[in-house]
C-alpha positions as CSV (number, residue, x, y, z in Angstrom):
1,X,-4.0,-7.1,35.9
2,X,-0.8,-6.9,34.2
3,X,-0.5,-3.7,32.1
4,X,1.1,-4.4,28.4
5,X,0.4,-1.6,26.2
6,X,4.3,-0.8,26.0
7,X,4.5,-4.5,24.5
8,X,5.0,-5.7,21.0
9,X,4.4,-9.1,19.4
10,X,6.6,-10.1,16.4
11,X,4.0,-11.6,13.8
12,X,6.3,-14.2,12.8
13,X,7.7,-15.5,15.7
14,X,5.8,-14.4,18.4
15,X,8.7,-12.9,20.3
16,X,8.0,-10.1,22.5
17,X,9.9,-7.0,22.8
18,X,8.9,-3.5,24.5
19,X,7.9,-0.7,22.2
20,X,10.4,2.3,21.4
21,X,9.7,5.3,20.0
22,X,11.6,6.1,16.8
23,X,12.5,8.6,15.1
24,X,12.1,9.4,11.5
25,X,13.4,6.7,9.1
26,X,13.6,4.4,11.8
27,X,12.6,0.4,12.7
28,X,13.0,-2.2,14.9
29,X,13.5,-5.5,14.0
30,X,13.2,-9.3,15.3
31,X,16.5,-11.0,16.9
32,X,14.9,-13.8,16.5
33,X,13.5,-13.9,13.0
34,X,14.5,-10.3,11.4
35,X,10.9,-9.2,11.0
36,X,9.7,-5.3,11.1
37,X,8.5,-4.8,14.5
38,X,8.0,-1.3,13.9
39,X,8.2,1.4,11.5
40,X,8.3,5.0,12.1
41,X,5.1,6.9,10.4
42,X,5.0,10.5,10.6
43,X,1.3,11.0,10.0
44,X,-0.9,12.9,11.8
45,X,-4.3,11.4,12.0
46,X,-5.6,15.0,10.3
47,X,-3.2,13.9,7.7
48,X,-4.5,10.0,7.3
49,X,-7.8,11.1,7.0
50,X,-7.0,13.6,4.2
51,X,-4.9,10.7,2.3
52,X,-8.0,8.7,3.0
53,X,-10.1,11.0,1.4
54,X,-7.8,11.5,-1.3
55,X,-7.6,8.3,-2.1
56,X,-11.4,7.6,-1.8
57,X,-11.3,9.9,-4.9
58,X,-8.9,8.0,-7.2
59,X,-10.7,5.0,-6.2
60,X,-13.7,6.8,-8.0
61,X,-11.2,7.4,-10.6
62,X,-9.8,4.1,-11.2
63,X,-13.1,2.4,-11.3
64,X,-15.0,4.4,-13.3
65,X,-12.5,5.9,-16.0
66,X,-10.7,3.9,-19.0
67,X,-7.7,1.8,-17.7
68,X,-6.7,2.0,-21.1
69,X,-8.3,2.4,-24.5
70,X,-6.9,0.4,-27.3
71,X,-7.9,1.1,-31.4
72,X,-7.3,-0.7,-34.8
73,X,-8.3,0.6,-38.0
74,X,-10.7,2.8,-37.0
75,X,-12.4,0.9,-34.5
76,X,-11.6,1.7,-30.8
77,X,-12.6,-0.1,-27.1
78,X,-11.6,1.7,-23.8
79,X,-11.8,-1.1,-20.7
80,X,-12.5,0.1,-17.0
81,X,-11.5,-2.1,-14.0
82,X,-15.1,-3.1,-13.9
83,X,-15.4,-4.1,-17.6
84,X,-12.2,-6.9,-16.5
85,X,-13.9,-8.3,-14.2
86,X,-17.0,-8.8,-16.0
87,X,-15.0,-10.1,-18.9
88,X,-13.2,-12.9,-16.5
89,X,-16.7,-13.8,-15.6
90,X,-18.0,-14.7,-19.8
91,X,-15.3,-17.1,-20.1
92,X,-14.5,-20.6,-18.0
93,X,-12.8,-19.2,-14.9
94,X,-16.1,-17.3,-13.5
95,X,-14.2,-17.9,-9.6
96,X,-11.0,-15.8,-11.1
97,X,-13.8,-13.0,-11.9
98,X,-14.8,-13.2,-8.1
99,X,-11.6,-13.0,-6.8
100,X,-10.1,-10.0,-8.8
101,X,-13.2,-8.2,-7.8
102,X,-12.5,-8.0,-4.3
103,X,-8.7,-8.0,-5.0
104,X,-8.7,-4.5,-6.7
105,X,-12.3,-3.6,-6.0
106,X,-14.1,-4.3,-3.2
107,X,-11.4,-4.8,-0.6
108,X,-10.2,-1.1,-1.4
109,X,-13.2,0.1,-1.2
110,X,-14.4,-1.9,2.6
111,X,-10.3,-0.4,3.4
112,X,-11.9,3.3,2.4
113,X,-15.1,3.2,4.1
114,X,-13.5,1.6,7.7
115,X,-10.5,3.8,7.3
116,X,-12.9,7.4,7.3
117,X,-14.8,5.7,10.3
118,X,-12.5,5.1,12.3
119,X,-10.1,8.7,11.7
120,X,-13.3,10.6,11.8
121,X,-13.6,9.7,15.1
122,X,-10.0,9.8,16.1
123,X,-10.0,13.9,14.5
124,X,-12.3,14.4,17.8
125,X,-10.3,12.6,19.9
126,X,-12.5,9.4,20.8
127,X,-13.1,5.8,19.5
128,X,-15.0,5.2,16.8
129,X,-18.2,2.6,17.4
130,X,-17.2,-0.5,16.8
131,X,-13.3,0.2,16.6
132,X,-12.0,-3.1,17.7
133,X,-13.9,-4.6,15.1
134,X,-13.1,-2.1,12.3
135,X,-9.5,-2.6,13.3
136,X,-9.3,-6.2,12.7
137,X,-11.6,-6.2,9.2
138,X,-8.5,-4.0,8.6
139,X,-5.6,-6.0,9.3
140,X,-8.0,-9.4,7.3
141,X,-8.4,-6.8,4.0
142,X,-5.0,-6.0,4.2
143,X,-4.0,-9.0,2.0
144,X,-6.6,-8.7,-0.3
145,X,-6.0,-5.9,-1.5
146,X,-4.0,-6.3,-4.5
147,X,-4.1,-3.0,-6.5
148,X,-0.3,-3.4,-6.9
149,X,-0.8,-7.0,-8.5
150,X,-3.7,-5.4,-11.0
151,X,-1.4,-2.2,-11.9
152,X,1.4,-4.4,-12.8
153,X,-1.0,-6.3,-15.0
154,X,-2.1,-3.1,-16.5
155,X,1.0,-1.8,-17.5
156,X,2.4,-5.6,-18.9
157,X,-1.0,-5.6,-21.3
158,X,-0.1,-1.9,-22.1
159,X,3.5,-2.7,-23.1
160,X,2.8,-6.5,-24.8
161,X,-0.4,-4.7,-26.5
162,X,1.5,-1.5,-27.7
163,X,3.6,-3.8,-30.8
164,X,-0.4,-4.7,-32.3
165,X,-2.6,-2.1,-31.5
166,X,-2.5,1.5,-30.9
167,X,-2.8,1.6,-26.6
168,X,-3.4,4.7,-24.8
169,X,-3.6,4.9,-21.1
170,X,-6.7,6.0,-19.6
171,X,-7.2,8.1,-16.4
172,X,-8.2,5.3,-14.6
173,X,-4.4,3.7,-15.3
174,X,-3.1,6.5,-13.6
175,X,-5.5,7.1,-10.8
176,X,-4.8,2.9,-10.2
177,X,-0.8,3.8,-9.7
178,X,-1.5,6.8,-7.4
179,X,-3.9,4.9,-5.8
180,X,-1.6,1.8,-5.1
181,X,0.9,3.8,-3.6
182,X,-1.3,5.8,-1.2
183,X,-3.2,2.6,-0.2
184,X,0.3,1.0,1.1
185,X,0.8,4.3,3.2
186,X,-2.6,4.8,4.6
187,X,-4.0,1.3,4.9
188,X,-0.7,-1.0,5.4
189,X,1.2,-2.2,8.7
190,X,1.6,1.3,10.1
191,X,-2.5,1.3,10.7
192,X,-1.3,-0.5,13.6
193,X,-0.2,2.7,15.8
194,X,-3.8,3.6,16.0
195,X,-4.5,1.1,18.4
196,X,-2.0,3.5,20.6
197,X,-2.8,6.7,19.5
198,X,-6.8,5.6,20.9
């Protein structure tokens, strides 16, 4: 049987190159079609776990705190990412409600729980159970996960809303940027060199 670990697929072309290792600030791209073959991560998988963790906590944060609190004349409303969602489901477009659930909920959340799996296991050295499968629900959640897509709707409704009504931002507008950012580092392409590393 032909060994081809030290292979790598381009995922838009399906060109095959041989992996090098890079060093920091470093990536291969495509001949063919310019995509990112690789990208140098310096993570440890002690570190990943941590930002895992850490990010497991501001997805507490974001869910469960004000995204913003608005008030006029006396009367105020704060909205959570929860209280969104269940708002999109009152009106006509009950799908839309379903789909921005799992685009800045759920899909996080199944990106949390498989990501502390699987580097729990990797801390001691071994494969998690079911790792092939946890691998590949992570590459399928990868798209869904749009907290980017909701924070930048979050901070137009903050701006367009700040000429009528007095807007604050709540924690959970804050945790939802931190979050977004650590979820690209822990949970994006790079999630990829585990498949090595075990």
């Amino acid at each position: 049987m032909v060994n081809t670990e030290h292979l790598i697929i381009c995922e838009h072309c399906d060109c095959v190159y041989e992996k090098v290792a890079l060093a920091k600030h470093q990536k291969t791209l495509c001949v063919r079609c310019n995509g990112v073959l690789q990208r140098y991560n310096g993570l440890t998988i002690e570190q990943r776990l941590a930002l895992t963790f850490t990010a497991t906590m501001l997805w507490l944060f974001a869910n469960f705190y004000p995204v913003m609190s608005i008030s006029l004349k006396g009367l105020k409303n704060s909205a959570t990412l929860w209280d969104s969602v269940l708002a999109l489901s009152q009106g006509p477009i009950t799908f839309i409600a379903l789909v921005a659930a799992i685009s800045i909920i759920i899909a996080p959340a199944f990106q949390l729980v498989l990501l502390t799996w699987v580097l729990s296991f990797a801390l001691g050295g071994r494969r998690a159970p079911g790792f092939k499968l946890c691998m590949r629900w992570l590459e399928t959640l990868r798209p869904w996960s749009m907290l980017e897509v909701c924070l930048l709707g979050a901070m137009v409704a903050v701006f367009k809303l700040a000429g009528l009504l007095d807007v604050l931002p709540g924690i959970g507008l804050f945790a939802l940027a931190v979050l977004s950012l650590m979820m690209i580092r822990i949970a994006g392409r790079d999630i990829r060199e585990l498949w090595d590393i075990l």
